[in-house]
N, C-alpha and C positions, 0 to 999 in steps of 0.2 A: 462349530469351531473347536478346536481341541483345546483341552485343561492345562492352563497355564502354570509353573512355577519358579522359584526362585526367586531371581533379578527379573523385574518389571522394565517392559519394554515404555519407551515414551506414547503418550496417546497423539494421534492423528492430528494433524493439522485440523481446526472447525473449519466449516464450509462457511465462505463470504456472506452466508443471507442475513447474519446477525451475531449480536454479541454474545458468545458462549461463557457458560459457568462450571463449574464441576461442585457435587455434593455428594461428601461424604456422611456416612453413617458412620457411627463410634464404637460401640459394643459389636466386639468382635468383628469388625470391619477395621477401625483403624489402628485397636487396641484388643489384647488378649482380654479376654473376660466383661464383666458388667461394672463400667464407672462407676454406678450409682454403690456398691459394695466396696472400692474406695473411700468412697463421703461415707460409708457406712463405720469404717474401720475408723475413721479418724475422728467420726464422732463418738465412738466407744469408747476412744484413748483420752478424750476431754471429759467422761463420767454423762455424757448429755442419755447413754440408755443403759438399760441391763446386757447382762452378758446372756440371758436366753433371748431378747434381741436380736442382739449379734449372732449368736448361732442360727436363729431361724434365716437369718438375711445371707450369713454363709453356706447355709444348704441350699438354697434358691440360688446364691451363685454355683455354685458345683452342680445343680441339675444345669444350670445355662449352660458352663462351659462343655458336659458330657453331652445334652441332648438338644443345644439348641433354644433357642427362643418360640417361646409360645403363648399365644396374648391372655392365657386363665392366669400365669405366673406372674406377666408383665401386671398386669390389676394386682393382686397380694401384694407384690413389692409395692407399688404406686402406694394402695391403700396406707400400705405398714408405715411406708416413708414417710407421708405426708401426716402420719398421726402421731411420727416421732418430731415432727419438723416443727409439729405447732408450740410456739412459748418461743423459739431459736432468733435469736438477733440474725437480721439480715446482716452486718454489720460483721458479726462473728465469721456466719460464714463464708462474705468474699473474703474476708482476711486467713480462711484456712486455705482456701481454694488454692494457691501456691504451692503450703505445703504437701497439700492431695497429692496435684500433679507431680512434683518432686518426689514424694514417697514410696508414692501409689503407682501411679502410671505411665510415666516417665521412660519406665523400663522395660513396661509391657505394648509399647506403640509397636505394632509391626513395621520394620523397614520396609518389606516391600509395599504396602497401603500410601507410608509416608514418601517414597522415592514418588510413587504415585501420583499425589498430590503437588509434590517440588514440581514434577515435567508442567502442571498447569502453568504454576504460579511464573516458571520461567517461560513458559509457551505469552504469559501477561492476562490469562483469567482469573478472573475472580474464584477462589476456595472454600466453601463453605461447608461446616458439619450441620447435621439436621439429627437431630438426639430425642430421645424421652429421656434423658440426662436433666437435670435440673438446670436453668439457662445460666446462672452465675459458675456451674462446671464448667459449661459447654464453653462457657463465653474465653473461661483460663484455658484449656485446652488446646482453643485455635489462635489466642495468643502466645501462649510456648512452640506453636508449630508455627508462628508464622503466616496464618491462613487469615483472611480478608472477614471471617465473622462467624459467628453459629448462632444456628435456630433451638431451641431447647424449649422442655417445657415453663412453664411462670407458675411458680406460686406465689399463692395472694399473699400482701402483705399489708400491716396495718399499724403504723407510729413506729417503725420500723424493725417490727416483728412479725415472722411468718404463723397466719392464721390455722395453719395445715388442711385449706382448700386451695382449688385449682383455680388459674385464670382460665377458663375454655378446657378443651380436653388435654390429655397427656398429649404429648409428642410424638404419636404412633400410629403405624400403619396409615391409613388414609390421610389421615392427620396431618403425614409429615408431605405426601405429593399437595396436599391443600397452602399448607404453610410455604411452600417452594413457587405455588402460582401467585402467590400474593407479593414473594419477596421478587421474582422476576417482572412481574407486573412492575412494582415501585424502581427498580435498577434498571429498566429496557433487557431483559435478558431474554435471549430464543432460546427456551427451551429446548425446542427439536434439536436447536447444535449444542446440546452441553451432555454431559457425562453426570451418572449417578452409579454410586458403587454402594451395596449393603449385603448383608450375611443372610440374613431374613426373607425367606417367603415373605413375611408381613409385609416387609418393603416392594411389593410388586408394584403396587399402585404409585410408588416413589419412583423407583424402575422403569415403567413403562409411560410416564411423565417426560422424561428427557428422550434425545432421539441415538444416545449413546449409552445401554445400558449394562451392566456391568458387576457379575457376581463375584464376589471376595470373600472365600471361607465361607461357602455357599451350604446352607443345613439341607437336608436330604430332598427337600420339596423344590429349593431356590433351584441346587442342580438340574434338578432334572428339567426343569420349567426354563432354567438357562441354556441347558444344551435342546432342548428343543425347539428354543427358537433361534439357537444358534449366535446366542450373547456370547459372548469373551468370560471364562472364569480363571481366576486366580486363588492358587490356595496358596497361604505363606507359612502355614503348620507343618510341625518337622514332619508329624505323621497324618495319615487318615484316620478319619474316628475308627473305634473299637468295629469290627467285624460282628461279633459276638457279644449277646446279653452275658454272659458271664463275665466278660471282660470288662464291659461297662459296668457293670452293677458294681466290680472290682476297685475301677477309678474313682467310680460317685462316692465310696463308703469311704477309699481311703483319700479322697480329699477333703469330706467332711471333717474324718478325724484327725487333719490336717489342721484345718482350720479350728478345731475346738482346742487343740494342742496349743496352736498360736496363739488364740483369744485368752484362756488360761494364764499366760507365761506374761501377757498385754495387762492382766487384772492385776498380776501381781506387783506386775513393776508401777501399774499405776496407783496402787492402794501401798505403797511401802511395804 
């Protein structure tokens, strides 16, 4: 099937065998960039870590958005977060969680992802995100959009502070097709008739779960794995990634020092 772009076409009527769902994926499927680097910024700006923190957690975003997701980085961020996350009032941050979205990522939802999503919800299925995003993100996200609920990871929590351990695993790769038969299970949902869109190779086993499968800002592996089995791709990036390692090496340097600029000018205003 050919590479789609722009304006998103409405998805297909589902077939009568059962009740269909759609699941979307969030980083870089429904949003430019990595969520969790949002929650990262907004906790920098409350004093909760250091600013080499934040830079290390800003380069890891800049390698996501030049080269894609890959599960050695997805672990480093997981790790780093959840060892920033330990002492943090649960408390605190549902009550940031609004201002993230508003700040943070508000801006960067891709229209076409989200027109995407409206055709379900008007079609009358069920919406859901499936994230390694932390579940009290996820959960803000799909209520600013409107969407019937999101699956995300759980950290533990303990007298209403995050331990900075995991309930079960992160939210990824195999993880998130497992979390999807458990949530269809409890809803009556037919998988076979529903729709799953993600950016990720990782997300194949999510992918290949539903009987409507569906790449969006597809990283090099996803593409080729979706045109040859003949999936539907949608890219909604003004451009296609960098041709050329020099070009990229280009973008990755100059948005780190993008972001050390920003984090800088964030220290100051936050220390007086």
């Amino acid at each position: 099937m050919p590479e789609q772009s722009g304006s998103a076409a409405a998805p297909e009527a589902p077939r009568p065998s059962g009740r269909a769902a759609a699941f979307f994926d969030v980083d870089n499927t429904m949003m430019r960039g990595a969520s969790l680097f949002a929650v990262a910024r907004k906790m920098y700006s409350r004093g909760a870590f250091s600013l080499r923190h934040a830079l290390w957690i800003g380069a890891q975003q800049a390698s996501f958005l030049v080269r894609g997701e890959n599960l050695a980085s997805v672990h480093r961020v997981r790790d780093q977060a959840l060892a920033l996350a330990a002492g943090i009032l649960v408390d605190d941050m549902t009550a940031l969680g609004d201002e993230i979205y508003d700040e943070f990522i508000a801006s960067r939802i891709w229209p076409g992802t989200r027109a995407l999503a409206q055709a379900h919800l008007d079609a009358g299925r069920p919406v859901w995100l499936v994230t390694a995003t932390p579940l009290e993100v996820a959960d803000v996200i799909a209520s600013k959009l409107g969407l019937s609920g999101a699956l995300g990871t759980v950290v533990d929590q303990h007298e209403g502070v995050y331990t900075g351990r995991l309930v079960g695993e992160i939210l990824h790769g195999p993880a998130k097709a497992a979390a999807v038969g458990e949530l269809a299970a409890r809803e009556g949902l037919d998988l076979s008739a529903s729709w799953a869109y993600s950016d990720s190779h990782n997300d194949i086993p999510l992918l290949t779960a539903v009987g409507h499968p569906v790449a969006i800002n597809p990283d090099v592996r996803l593409r080729r794995h979706a045109l040859a089995h003949h999936w539907p791709v949608y890219d909604f990036r003004r451009g296609r990634r960098a041709a050329t390692i020099g070009l990229r090496t280009a973008t990755y340097s100059g948005a780190v020092y993008g972001l050390w600029r920003g984090l800088k000018m964030m220290k100051r205003r936050f220390h007086g």
